[in-house]
N, C-alpha and C positions, 0 to 999 in steps of 0.2 A: 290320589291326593298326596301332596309334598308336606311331610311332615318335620323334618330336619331330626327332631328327634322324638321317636316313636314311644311313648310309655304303655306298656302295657300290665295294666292292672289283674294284679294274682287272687285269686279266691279261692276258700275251703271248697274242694271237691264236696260231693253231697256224703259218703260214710263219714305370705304376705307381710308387711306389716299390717298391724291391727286394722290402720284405714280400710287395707284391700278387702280385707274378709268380712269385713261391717258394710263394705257395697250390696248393696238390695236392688232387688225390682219387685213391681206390683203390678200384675196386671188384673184392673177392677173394673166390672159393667159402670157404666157411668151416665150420665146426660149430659150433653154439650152444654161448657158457657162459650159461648161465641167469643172467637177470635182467641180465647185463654185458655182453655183445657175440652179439646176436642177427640173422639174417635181417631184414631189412626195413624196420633201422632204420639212423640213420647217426650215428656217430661222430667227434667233432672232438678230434685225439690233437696236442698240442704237443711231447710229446719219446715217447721208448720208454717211459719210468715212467708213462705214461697207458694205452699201450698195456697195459702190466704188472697195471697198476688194474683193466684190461678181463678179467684173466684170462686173458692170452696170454702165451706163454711158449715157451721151445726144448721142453722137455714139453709143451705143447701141440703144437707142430705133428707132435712125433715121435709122440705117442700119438693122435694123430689121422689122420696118414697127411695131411698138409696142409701146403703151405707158406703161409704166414698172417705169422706172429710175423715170419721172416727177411726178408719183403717191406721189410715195417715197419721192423724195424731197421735193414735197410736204406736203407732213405729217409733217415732221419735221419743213420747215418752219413757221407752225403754230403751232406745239405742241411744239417744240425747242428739241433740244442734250437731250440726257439721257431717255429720254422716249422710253419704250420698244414696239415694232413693229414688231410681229409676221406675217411674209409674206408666204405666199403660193403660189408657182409658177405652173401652171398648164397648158396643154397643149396648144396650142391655136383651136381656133374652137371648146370650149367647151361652154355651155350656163349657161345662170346666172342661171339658172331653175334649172340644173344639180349641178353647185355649191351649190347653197343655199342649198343641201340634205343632204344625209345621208354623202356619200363618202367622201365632201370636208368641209364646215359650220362645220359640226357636228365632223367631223374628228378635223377640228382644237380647238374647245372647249374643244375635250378631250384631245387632245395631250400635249394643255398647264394649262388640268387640272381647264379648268373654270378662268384661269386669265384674259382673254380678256374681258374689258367691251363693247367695241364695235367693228366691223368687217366690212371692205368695201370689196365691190364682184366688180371687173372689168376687160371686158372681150376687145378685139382684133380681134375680130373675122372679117375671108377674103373676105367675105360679108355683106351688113347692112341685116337686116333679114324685114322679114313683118311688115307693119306697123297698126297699131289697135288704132283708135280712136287716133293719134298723139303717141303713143309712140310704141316700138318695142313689138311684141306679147310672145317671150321671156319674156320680162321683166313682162308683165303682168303675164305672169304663173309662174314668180317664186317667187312675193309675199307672194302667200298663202304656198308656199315652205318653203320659209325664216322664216314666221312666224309659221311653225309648226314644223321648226327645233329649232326655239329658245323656242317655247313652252317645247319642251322636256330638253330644258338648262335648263332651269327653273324649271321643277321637277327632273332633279339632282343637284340644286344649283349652277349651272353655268348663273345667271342670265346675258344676252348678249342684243345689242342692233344692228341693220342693217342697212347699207347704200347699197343700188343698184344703179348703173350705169344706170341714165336715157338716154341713148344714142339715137343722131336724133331725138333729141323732135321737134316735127313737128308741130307749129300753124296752125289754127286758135284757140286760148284760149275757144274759144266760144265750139266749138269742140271733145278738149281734154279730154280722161278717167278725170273722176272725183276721183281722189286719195281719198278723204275721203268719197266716197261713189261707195267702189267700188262692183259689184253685189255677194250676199254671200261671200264676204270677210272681215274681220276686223283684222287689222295687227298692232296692237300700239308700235311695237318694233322694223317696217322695217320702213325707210324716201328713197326717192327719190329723185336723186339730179339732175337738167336736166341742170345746168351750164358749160361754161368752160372759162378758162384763152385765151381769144378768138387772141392775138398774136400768142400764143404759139400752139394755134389748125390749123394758117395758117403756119405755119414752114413745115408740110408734108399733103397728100393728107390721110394718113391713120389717121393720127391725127384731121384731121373735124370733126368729129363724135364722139369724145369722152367727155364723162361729168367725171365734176373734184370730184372724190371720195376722192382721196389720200389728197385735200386742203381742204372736207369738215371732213373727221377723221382726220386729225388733228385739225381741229379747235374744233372739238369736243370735241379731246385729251385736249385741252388746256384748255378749259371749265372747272369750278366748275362745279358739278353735279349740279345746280340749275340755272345755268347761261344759257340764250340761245346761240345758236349761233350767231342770229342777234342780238345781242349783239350792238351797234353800238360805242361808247366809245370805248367799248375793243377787238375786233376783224373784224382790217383793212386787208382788202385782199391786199393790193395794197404795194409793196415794189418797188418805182420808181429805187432805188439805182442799186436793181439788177432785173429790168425789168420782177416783174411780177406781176400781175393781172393789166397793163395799159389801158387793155379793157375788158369788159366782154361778154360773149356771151351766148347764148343755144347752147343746143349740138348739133343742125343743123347747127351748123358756121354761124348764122347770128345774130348780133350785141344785146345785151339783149335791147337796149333802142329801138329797132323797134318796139315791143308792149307794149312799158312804157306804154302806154295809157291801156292795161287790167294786169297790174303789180297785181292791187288789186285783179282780177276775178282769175288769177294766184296762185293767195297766196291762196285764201280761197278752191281750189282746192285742196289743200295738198304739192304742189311742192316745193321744197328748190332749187332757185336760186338766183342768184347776181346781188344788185340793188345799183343805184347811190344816193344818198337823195342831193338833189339842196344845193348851196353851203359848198360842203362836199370833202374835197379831198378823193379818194378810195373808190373801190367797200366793200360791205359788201352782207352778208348775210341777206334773206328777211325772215327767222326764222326759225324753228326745228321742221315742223312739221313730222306726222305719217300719215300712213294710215289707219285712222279708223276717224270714227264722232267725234265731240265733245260731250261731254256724261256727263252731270251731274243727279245724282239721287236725289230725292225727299230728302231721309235721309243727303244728299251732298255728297255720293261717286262718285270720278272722274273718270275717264279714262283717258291715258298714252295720249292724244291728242298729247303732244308734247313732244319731247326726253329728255327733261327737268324734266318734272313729273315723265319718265318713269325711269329715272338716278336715281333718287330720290328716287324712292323705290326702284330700286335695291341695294342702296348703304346700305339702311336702314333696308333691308333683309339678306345684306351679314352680317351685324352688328350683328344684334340680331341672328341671328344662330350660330355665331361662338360665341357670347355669353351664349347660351343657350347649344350646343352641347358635353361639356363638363359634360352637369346634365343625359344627357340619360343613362339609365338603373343605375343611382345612389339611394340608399337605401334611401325613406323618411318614416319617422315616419307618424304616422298617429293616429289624435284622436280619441276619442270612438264611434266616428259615421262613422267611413274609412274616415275622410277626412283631408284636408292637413290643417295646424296646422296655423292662422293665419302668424306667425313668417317666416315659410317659404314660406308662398301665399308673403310676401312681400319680403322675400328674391328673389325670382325669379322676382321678380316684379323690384327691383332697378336693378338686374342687367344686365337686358334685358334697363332699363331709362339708366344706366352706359355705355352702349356702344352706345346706342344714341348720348346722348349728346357730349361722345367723338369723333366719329366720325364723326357725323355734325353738329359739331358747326357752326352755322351763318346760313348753308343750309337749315333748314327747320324753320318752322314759328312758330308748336308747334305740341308735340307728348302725346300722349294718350298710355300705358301701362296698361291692365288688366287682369292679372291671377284668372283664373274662380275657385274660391272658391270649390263649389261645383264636381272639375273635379275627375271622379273616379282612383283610382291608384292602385286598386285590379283588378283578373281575373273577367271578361274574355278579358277584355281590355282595357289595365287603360293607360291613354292619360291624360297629362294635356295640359289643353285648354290656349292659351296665344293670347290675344287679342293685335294689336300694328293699331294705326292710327295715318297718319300723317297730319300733314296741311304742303302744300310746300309753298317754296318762291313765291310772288306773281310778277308779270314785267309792267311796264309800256309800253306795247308796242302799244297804241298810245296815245298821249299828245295831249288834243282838248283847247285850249286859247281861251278864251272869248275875244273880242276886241273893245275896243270902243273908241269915241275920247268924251269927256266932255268939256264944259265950267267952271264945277267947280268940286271937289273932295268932296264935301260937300254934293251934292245931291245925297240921296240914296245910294245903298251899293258900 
């Protein structure tokens, strides 16, 4: 494969502008409306009124026995109007395993040419399927699906990110697959989301069972690449006005606060669901993980733990490539030793820093650029070597208060 410029992504051994990265896809089991939103084809919606256009509608999804329309709406509710939203309508009784491959994942990266930064999978299917450790056995086998279709995005520069449809997550916490430990799997670009808008899950008997994809890519959509989801400031689930997210629930339709008590055992599992924080109006997001370990190296390289680090470098890889891919197979001089000329080792050097810093400003903490002096650029195989490390945004995601009550402010610190 001609790649002009090859990035290869560094991991801990085991001891855009905004518009770009708010591009989405969806690929959801569906029912044809004829002639408007069909099987096989794909769909580019800017607000809910395109969706509308398509023939989709809250009667649609109720007389259909599908959630479809509320996906949708929901994206936008949280990403807002204008943001583009590549959907994929797919038959129904197909599985996420099947989606996440070659046929449907893969097909939509290519179709839209790598714009999608990230892709929810959500399925309808006429039965719940088996269940494996709390969650559907489906879902488990298309993990490692998702992450070896988004591996291959990634070495053609379509770097993508995945949400799957935790559907009928099934407590006891104690119980449940361990998302970040799951056996020979490490997936830092697929999250799992076992939530849902739990009114709107009791409106139909088909609708129990479903986790909210479409409210968690949008929120994502809405997200700064450095931002999390659980966010809690900036990303309220709860629009009383127009009646959604008034309760939250898992994707079994039973109420999220039934096991407030393992919220925590929950979270360090890897799962993305919706939690209350005590005098707080509205649900939020309990944060962005992945499914892989938490992974820091000796040297301090990370792992994509959470969709935040992993945003972070993709944003930072789409930069410097298109920064750099304009130098492939361009003529450089070379001094009396075949090597590249100080002048130009720093020419390549700013201007791989130049789209850094333009493109994320504020999002990362500090970046490292080094073009390997030494790289050969004669036969039989002349690669210049270009080194880029970032430090990302770091989060306060939990706040510990020391508390005490004094007689005087005087003693001690």
């Amino acid at each position: 494969m001609i790649k002009g410029v090859e990035i290869i992504k560094v991991t801990p051994s085991p001891s855009a502008s905004l518009a770009e990265v708010a591009t989405s896809g969806l690929i959801v089991e569906a029912v044809d409306v004829a002639g408007k939103f069909e099987a096989g084809n794909l769909y580019h919606f800017l607000s809910i009124r395109d969706a509308q256009a398509a023939g989709l509608s809250e009667d649609y999804d109720l007389s259909n026995s599908v959630v479809v329309y509320h996906h949708i709406r929901e994206f936008f509710a949280m990403a807002g109007e204008g943001v583009s939203l590549y959907v994929m309508p797919v038959a129904k009784d197909s599985t996420q395993t099947v989606l996440a491959g070659e046929g449907y994942l893969k097909k939509l990266v290519q179709d839209t040419e790598g714009k999608v930064f990230q892709v929810g999978i959500a399925t309808n299917p006429t039965v719940d399927d088996a269940m494996v450790n709390g969650l559907e056995s489906d879902l488990v086998a298309a993990i490692p699906v998702a992450q070896a279709t988004v591996d291959w995005a990634f070495s053609a520069m379509f770097p993508t990110r995945v949400i799957l449809e935790g559907r009928n997550f099934t407590p006891p916490v104690a119980a449940v697959e361990d998302l970040r430990n799951l056996t020979d799997v490490s997936a830092p670009n697929v999250s799992v989301v076992v939530a849902q808008d739990y009114n709107h899950a009791a409106r139909d008997a088909a609708f129990s069972h479903y986790a909210a994809v479409g409210t968690a890519l949008g929120t994502m959509a809405a997200a700064r690449v450095h931002e999390s989801m659980g966010w809690v400031e900036q990303f309220n689930l709860t629009d009383a006005g127009k009646g959604r997210w008034l309760s939250a629930g898992l994707s079994n339709h039973t109420p999220a606060t039934a096991i407030q008590q393992d919220w925590g055992a929950l979270d360090d599992k890897g799962y993305i669901f919706a939690i209350k924080y005590p005098h707080l109006d509205g649900f939020r997001w309990n944060g962005d993980h992945t499914c892989t370990q938490v992974e820091v190296a000796e040297d301090g390289t990370m792992n994509e733990s959470q969709q935040r680090f992993g945003r972070t470098a993709d944003k930072a890889i789409r930069a410097v490539y298109a920064a750099l891919i304009p130098k492939v197979n361009s003529p450089q001089l070379l001094d009396a030793n075949g090597k590249l000329p100080p002048v130009m080792v720093a020419s390549f050097k700013a201007a791989a820093e130049k789209a850094i810093d333009r493109q994320l400003a504020g999002e990362i903490s500090a970046r490292r650029v080094i073009v390997d002096k030494d790289s050969v650029l004669l036969p039989p195989n002349p690669v210049l070597k270009v080194s880029l490390e970032v430090v990302p945004v770091g989060s306060a995601d939990t706040i510990q208060v020391s508390f005490a009550l004094k007689n005087s402010l005087n003693n001690g610190n």
